[in-house]
C-alpha positions, 0 to 999 in steps of 0.5 A: 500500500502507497502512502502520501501522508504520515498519518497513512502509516496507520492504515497500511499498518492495519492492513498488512499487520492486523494482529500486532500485539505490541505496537508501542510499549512504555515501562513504569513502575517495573511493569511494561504497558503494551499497547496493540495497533487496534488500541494505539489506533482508536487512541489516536482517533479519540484524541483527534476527536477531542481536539476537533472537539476544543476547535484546532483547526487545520494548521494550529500548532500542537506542542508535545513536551514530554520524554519518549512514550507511546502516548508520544505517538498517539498525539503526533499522529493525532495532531497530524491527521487534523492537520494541525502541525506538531511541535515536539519540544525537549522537557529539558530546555529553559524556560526562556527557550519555551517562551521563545518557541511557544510565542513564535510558533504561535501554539494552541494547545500544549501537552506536557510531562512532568512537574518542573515542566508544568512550573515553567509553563505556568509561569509563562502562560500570561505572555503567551496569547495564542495558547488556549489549552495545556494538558498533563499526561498525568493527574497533577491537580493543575490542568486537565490531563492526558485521560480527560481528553480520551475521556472527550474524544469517546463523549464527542465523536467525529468521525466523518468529520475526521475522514473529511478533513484527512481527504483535504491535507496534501503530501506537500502540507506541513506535518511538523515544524522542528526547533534546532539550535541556531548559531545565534542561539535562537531556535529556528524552526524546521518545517518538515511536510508530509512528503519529506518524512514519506520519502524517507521510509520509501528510501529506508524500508529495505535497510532493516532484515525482513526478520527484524521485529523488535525495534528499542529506542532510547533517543528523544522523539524530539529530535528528527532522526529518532522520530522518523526511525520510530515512523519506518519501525511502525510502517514496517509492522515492528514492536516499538519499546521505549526505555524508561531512561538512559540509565536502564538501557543495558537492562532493557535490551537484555528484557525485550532482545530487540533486534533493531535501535538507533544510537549515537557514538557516545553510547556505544563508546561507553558499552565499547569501554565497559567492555574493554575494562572488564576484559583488561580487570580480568586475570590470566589466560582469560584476560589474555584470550579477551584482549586478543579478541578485541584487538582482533575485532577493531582489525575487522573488515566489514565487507566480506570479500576484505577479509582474508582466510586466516582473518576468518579462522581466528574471528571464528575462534574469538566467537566461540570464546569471546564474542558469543559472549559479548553478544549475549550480553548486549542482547544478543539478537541485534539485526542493526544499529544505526548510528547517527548525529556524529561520526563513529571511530573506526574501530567501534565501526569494526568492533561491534560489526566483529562481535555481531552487531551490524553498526550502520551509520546515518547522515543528515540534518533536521533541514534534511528530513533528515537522512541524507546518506545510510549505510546500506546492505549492497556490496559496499554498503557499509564501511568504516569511516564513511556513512553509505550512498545517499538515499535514492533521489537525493543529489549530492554536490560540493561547493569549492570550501568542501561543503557538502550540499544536497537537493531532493524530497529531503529538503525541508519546506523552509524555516517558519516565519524567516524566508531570509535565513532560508534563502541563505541555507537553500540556493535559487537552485534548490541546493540545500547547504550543510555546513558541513565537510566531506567527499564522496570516495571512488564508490559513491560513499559520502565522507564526511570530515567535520564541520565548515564553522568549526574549522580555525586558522591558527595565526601562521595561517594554518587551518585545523580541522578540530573534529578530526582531532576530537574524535581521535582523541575521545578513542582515549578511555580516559577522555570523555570530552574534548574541545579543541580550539585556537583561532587566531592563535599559535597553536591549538590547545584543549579542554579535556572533560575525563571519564570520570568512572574510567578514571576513579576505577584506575586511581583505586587500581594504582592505590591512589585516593579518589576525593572528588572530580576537583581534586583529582584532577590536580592529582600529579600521577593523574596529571602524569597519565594524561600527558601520557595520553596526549603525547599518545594522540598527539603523534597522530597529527602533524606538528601544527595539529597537536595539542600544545597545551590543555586543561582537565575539567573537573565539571561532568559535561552533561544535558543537565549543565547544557553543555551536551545536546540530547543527542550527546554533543558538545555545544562548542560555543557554550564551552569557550563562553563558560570556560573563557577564562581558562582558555585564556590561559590556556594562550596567556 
C-alpha cells in the first residue's frame, strides 16, 4: 500500500499487520504497558476527536513536551491527521527557550510531562496569547490531563468529520515544524511536510532484515532522526519499546532482545569501554584470550570479500570464546544499529560489526528530513569511516570550501516565519547547504570530515580541522570530552572533560585516593597519565595539529549543565563562553 501522508502509516499498518500485539510499549513502575495497533489506533482517533472537539483547526500548532512514550505517538499522529502541525519540544530546555518557541510558533494547545515542566509553563502562560489549552499526561491537580481528553474524544465523536478533513491535507502540507539550535542561539524552526518524512521510509524500508521485529529506542522523539526511525519501525509492522531512561538501557535490551535501535557514538563508546575494562580487570589466560579478541575485532573488515582466510579462522575462534559472549550480553539478537548525529571511530565501526552487531551509520540534518546518506546492505554498503550512498533521489554536490550540499524530497519546506535565513541555507537552485565537510570516495560513499564553522586558522595561517582531532582523541578511555580550539592563535590547545568512572576505577587500581572530580584532577600521577595520553594522540597529527597545551575539567559535561545536546554533543560555543577564562590561559 502507497502512502502520501504520515498519518497513512496507520492504515497500511492495519492492513498488512492486523494482529500486532505490541505496537508501542512504555515501562513504569517495573511493569511494561503494551499497547496493540487496534488500541494505539482508536487512541489516536479519540484524541483527534477531542481536539476537533476544543476547535484546532487545520494548521494550529500542537506542542508535545514530554520524554519518549507511546502516548508520544498517539498525539503526533493525532495532531497530524487534523492537520494541525506538531511541535515536539525537549522537557529539558529553559524556560526562556519555551517562551521563545511557544510565542513564535504561535501554539494552541500544549501537552506536557512532568512537574518542573508544568512550573515553567505556568509561569509563562500570561505572555503567551495564542495558547488556549495545556494538558498533563498525568493527574497533577493543575490542568486537565492526558485521560480527560480520551475521556472527550469517546463523549464527542467525529468521525466523518475526521475522514473529511484527512481527504483535504496534501503530501506537500506541513506535518511538523522542528526547533534546532541556531548559531545565534535562537531556535529556528524546521518545517518538515508530509512528503519529506514519506520519502524517507520509501528510501529506508529495505535497510532493516525482513526478520527484524523488535525495534528499542532510547533517543528523544524530539529530535528528527529518532522520530522518523520510530515512523519506518511502525510502517514496517515492528514492536516499538521505549526505555524508561538512559540509565536502564543495558537492562532493557537484555528484557525485550530487540533486534533493531538507533544510537549515537557516545553510547556505544561507553558499552565499547565497559567492555574493554572488564576484559583488561580480568586475570590470566582469560584476560589474555579477551584482549586478543578485541584487538582482533577493531582489525575487522566489514565487507566480506576484505577479509582474508586466516582473518576468518581466528574471528571464528574469538566467537566461540569471546564474542558469543559479548553478544549475549548486549542482547544478543541485534539485526542493526544505526548510528547517527556524529561520526563513529573506526574501530567501534569494526568492533561491534566483529562481535555481531551490524553498526550502520546515518547522515543528515533536521533541514534534511533528515537522512541524507545510510549505510546500506549492497556490496559496499557499509564501511568504516564513511556513512553509505545517499538515499535514492537525493543529489549530492560540493561547493569549492568542501561543503557538502544536497537537493531532493529531503529538503525541508523552509524555516517558519524567516524566508531570509532560508534563502541563505537553500540556493535559487534548490541546493540545500550543510555546513558541513566531506567527499564522496571512488564508490559513491559520502565522507564526511567535520564541520565548515568549526574549522580555525591558527595565526601562521594554518587551518585545523578540530573534529578530526576530537574524535581521535575521545578513542582515549580516559577522555570523555574534548574541545579543541585556537583561532587566531599559535597553536591549538584543549579542554579535556575525563571519564570520570574510567578514571576513579584506575586511581583505586594504582592505590591512589579518589576525593572528588576537583581534586583529582590536580592529582600529579593523574596529571602524569594524561600527558601520557596526549603525547599518545598527539603523534597522530602533524606538528601544527597537536595539542600544545590543555586543561582537565573537573565539571561532568552533561544535558543537565547544557553543555551536551540530547543527542550527546558538545555545544562548542557554550564551552569557550563558560570556560573563557581558562582558555585564556590556556594562550596567556
Amino acid at each position: 500500500m502507497k502512502i502520501t501522508r504520515i498519518f497513512d502509516i496507520l492504515e497500511r499498518y492495519q492492513k498488512l499487520y492486523p494482529n500486532q500485539q505490541v505496537a508501542l510499549a512504555g515501562k513504569s513502575d517495573k511493569e511494561w504497558r503494551r499497547y496493540s495497533l487496534q488500541e494505539y489506533i482508536d487512541n489516536v482517533n479519540l484524541l483527534s476527536y477531542a481536539m476537533i472537539e476544543l476547535g484546532i483547526k487545520s494548521g494550529d500548532k500542537v506542542a508535545i513536551i514530554a520524554n519518549n512514550r507511546p502516548e508520544w505517538n498517539m498525539l503526533d499522529m493525532a495532531i497530524m491527521q487534523i492537520g494541525a502541525i506538531s511541535v515536539p519540544i525537549y522537557p529539558t530546555i529553559t524556560e526562556t527557550d519555551y517562551l521563545y518557541i511557544l510565542g513564535h510558533c504561535e501554539a494552541k494547545m500544549i501537552i506536557l510531562e512532568g512537574a518542573e515542566v508544568m512550573g515553567k509553563i505556568a509561569n509563562i502562560m500570561q505572555k503567551l496569547p495564542d495558547l488556549k489549552y495545556v494538558y498533563t499526561f498525568v493527574d497533577r491537580n493543575k490542568f486537565p490531563f492526558f485521560q480527560q481528553l480520551l475521556d472527550l474524544g469517546k463523549e464527542k465523536q467525529y468521525p466523518e468529520e475526521l475522514e473529511k478533513i484527512k481527504s483535504q491535507i496534501q503530501t506537500q502540507d506541513c506535518a511538523t515544524i522542528i526547533y534546532t539550535s541556531g548559531t545565534t542561539g535562537t531556535p529556528k524552526g524546521v518545517m518538515l511536510s508530509h512528503s519529506n518524512i514519506v520519502n524517507q521510509l520509501f528510501g529506508l524500508e529495505t535497510t532493516p532484515a525482513k526478520w527484524s521485529k523488535t525495534a528499542l529506542s532510547f533517543l528523544p522523539l524530539c529530535h528528527a532522526y529518532e522520530r522518523m526511525l520510530v515512523f519506518l519501525y511502525q510502517y514496517l509492522g515492528m514492536s516499538v519499546y521505549y526505555v524508561q531512561n538512559l540509565g536502564t538501557i543495558a537492562e532493557n535490551i537484555k528484557e525485550i532482545k530487540p533486534t533493531m535501535m538507533s544510537s549515537v557514538p557516545r553510547v556505544l563508546e561507553k558499552i565499547y569501554d565497559k567492555i574493554y575494562t572488564t576484559s583488561s580487570n580480568s586475570r590470566g589466560l582469560k584476560k589474555h584470550i579477551a584482549m586478543w579478541a578485541i584487538t582482533l575485532a577493531t582489525q575487522y573488515r566489514i565487507q566480506d570479500y576484505q577479509r582474508t582466510c586466516w582473518y576468518n579462522f581466528k574471528h571464528k575462534i574469538a566467537d566461540i570464546l569471546v564474542y558469543s559472549k559479548m553478544r549475549k550480553k548486549i542482547g544478543g539478537n541485534f539485526d542493526i544499529v544505526v548510528s547517527g548525529a556524529a561520526s563513529l571511530q573506526p574501530r567501534l565501526a569494526s568492533f561491534f560489526s566483529a562481535i555481531g552487531v551490524p553498526i550502520f551509520e546515518g547522515y543528515g540534518l533536521s533541514e534534511t528530513s533528515p537522512v541524507v546518506a545510510v549505510s546500506c546492505r549492497a556490496k559496499d554498503g557499509r564501511e568504516a569511516s564513511v556513512v553509505g550512498f545517499p538515499l535514492p533521489g537525493i543529489e549530492i554536490k560540493f561547493a569549492e570550501s568542501g561543503e557538502l550540499c544536497c537537493r531532493g524530497h529531503n529538503v525541508m519546506l523552509g524555516y517558519y516565519k524567516d524566508e531570509e535565513l532560508t534563502r541563505s541555507v537553500i540556493d535559487s537552485e534548490g541546493w540545500f547547504h550543510t555546513g558541513d565537510l566531506g567527499s564522496i570516495n571512488e564508490k559513491g560513499q559520502v565522507m564526511l570530515t567535520g564541520r565548515l564553522k568549526s574549522l580555525f586558522k591558527t595565526s601562521f595561517g594554518k587551518y585545523i580541522n578540530p573534529q578530526l582531532i576530537e574524535e581521535k582523541f575521545t578513542e582515549s578511555p580516559f577522555i570523555e570530552n574534548i574541545v579543541v580550539m585556537g583561532e587566531g592563535e599559535k597553536f591549538a590547545a584543549a579542554l579535556i572533560s575525563p571519564d570520570f568512572n574510567f578514571l576513579q576505577g584506575w586511581c583505586a587500581r594504582h592505590s591512589i585516593p579518589y576525593i572528588s572530580p576537583q581534586e583529582i584532577v590536580k592529582h600529579p600521577d593523574v596529571i602524569k597519565r594524561f600527558a601520557k595520553e596526549v603525547a599518545k594522540y598527539n603523534v597522530c597529527f602533524g606538528d601544527t595539529e597537536q595539542i600544545k597545551k590543555y586543561e582537565l575539567i573537573p565539571d561532568e559535561w552533561s544535558q543537565l549543565t547544557e553543555i551536551l545536546t540530547p543527542t550527546l554533543k558538545v555545544k562548542r560555543n557554550l564551552v569557550q563562553k563558560r570556560y573563557k577564562e581558562n582558555i585564556k590561559k590556556l594562550f596567556a
